[in-house]
C-alpha positions in Angstrom: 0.0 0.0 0.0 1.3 3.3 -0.8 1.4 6.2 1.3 -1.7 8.3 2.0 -1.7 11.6 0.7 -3.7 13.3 3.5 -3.8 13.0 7.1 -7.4 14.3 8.2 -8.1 15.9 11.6 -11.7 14.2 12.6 -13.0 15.2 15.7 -16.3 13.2 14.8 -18.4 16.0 14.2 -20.6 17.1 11.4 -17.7 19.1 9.5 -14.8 17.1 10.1 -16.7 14.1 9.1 -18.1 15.6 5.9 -14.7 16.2 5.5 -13.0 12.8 5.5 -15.9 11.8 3.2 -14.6 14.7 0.9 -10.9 13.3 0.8 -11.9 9.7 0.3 -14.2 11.2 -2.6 -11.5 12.8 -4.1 -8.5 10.7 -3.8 -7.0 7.4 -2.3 -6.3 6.1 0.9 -6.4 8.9 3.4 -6.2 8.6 7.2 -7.6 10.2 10.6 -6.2 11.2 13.5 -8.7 12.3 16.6 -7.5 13.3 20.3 -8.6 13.3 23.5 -7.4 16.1 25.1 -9.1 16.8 27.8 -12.8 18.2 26.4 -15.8 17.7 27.9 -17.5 16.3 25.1 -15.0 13.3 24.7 -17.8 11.0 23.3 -17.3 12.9 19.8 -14.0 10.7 19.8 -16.7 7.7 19.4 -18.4 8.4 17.1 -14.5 9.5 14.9 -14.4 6.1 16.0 -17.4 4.7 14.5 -17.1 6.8 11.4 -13.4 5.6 10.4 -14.6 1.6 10.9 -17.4 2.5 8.6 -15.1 4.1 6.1 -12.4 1.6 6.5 -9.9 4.3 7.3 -7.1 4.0 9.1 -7.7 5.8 12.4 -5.1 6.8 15.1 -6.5 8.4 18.6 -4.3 10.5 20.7 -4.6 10.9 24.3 -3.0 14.2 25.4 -3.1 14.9 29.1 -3.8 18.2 28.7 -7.3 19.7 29.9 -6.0 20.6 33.3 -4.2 23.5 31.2 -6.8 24.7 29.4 -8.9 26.7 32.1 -11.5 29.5 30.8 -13.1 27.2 28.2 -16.9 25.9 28.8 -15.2 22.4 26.5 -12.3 22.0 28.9 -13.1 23.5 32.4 -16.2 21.6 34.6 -16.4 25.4 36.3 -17.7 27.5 32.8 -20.8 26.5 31.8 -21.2 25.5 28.6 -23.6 28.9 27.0 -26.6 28.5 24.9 -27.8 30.6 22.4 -26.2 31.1 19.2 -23.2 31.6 17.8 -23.3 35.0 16.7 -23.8 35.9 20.8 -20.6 37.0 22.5 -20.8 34.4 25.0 -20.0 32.1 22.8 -16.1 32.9 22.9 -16.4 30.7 26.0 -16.4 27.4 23.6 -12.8 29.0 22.1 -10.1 26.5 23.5 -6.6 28.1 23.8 -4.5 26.9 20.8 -6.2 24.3 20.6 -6.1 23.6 16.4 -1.8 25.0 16.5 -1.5 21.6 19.1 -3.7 19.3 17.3 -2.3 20.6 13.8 1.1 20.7 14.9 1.0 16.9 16.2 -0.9 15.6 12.5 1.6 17.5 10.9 4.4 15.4 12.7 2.5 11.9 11.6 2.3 13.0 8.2 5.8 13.6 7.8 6.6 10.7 9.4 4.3 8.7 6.8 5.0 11.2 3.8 1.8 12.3 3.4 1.6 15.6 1.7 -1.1 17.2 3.2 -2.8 17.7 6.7 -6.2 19.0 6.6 -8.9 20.4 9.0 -12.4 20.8 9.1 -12.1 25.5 9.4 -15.0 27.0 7.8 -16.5 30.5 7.3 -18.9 30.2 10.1 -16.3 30.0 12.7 -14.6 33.0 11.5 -15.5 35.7 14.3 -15.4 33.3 16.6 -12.3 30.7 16.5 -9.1 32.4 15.5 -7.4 29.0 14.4 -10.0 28.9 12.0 -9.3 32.3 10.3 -7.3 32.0 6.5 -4.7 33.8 8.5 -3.9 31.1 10.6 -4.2 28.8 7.9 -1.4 30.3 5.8 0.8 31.1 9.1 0.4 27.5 10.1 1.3 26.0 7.1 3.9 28.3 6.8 5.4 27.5 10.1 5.3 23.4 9.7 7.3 24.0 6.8 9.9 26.0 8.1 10.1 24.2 11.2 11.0 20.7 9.2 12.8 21.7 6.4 16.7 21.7 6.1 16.6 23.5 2.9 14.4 26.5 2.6 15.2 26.7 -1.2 13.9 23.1 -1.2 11.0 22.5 1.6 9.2 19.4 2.6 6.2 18.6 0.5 3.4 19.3 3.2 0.5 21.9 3.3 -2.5 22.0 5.9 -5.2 22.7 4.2 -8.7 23.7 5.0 -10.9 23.0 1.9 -14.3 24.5 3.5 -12.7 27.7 4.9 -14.4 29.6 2.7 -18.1 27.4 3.5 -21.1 28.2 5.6 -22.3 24.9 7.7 -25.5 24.5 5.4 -22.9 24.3 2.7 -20.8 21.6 4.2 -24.2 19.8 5.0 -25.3 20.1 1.3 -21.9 18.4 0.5 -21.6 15.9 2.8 -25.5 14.8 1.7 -24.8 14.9 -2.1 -21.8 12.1 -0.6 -24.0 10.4 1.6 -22.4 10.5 4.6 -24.0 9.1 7.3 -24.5 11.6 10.1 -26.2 9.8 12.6 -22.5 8.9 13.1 -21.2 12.1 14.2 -21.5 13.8 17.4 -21.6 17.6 17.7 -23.1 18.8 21.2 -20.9 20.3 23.8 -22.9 19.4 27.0 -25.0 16.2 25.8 -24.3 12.7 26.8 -26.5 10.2 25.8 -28.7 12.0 23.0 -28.3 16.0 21.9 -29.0 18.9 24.9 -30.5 20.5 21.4 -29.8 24.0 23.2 -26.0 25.0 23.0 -24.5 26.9 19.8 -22.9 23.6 18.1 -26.4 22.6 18.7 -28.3 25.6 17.6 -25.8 25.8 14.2 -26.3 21.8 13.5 -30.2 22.4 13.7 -30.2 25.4 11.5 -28.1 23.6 8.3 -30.7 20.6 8.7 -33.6 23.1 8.4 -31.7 25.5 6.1 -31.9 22.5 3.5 -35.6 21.2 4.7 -34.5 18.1 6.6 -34.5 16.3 10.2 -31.0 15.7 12.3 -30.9 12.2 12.8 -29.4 12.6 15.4 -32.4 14.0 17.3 -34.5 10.9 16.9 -31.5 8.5 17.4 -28.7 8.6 20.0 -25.0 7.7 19.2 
């Protein structure tokens, strides 16, 4: 077997799963990588999980000991409640985990070398703009930027790797409309900060989810059938 071309960060919700459907669409023999590192919401991990054994994809989980660092974030610290609302409210920059995507980047970027895949990729898309600065183009270019600099010998002749983030420029209800048209099975994913066995149906990952399901006329599985 040759080596994939793509390591793809899946944290087992609705975008990053739409997205490893998009790379297996597209091209052969990509692989996950998902970590535990510390949120609150681990069980999105399961259903990466699930997701990959459906797929057939090579899937590598990573536990990193980390959540005890990461105070001042509803999906890392048991003492900020998790907010409702939407995602256009202010308290919703409580759900922003403190470098969180330069960590998990940095440590895919590190398997794909080690593999010689050529690309990393990760599920940033325009709706998490104002909120999430790791999922800003800006970080997207500076990241990249920065894995290659930090691994190549030769500057006049860097290492073949980019992180790329093909839905940056995508609402939700786009990556929905994508990810149906390639019949991904969503009753697989898992996006809810603060539910555990089915949906709270009430906080911002919630609220957005529900809104691309109606935006394109159809149900959530996931509100009629737990995980």
């Amino acid at each position: 077997m040759s080596n994939p071309s793509t390591v793809v960060l899946l944290s087992g919700g609705l975008d990053s799963t739409t997205l490893l459907y998009y790379v297996k669409s597209i091209e052969d023999g990509p692989v996950a990588i998902s970590f535990r590192y510390g949120q609150l919401h681990s069980k999105e991990v399961e259903a990466a999980a699930k997701t990959c054994a459906f797929l057939q994809v090579p899937h590598k989980i990573i536990n990193l000991d980390i959540g005890a660092l990461l105070k001042g974030s509803a999906l890392t610290d048991p003492l900020v409640p998790v907010p409702q609302g939407h995602y256009e409210d202010s308290t919703m920059r409580q759900t922003v985990v403190p470098n969180r995507n330069m960590i998990l980047l940095s440590i895919a970027a590190a398997w794909a070398i080690s593999i010689k895949a050529r690309k990393v990729a990760y599920a940033a898309h325009a709706g998490d703009h104002a909120i999430y600065p790791d999922c800003r183009p800006e970080f997207l270019d500076k990241v990249t930027e920065a894995v290659v600099v930090g691994n190549s010998w030769d500057l006049d002749n860097p290492i073949p790797l980019r992180v790329v983030a093909p839905f940056i420029k995508l609402t939700k209800t786009d990556i929905l409309r994508l990810g149906v048209n390639l019949g991904v099975d969503y009753r697989l994913t898992w996006t809810c900060y603060k539910g555990e066995v089915h949906p709270c149906g009430r906080c911002g990952a919630c609220n957005e989810r529900a809104e691309a399901f109606e935006h394109l006329g159809m149900k959530d599985p996931l509100m009629e059938v737990s995980v």
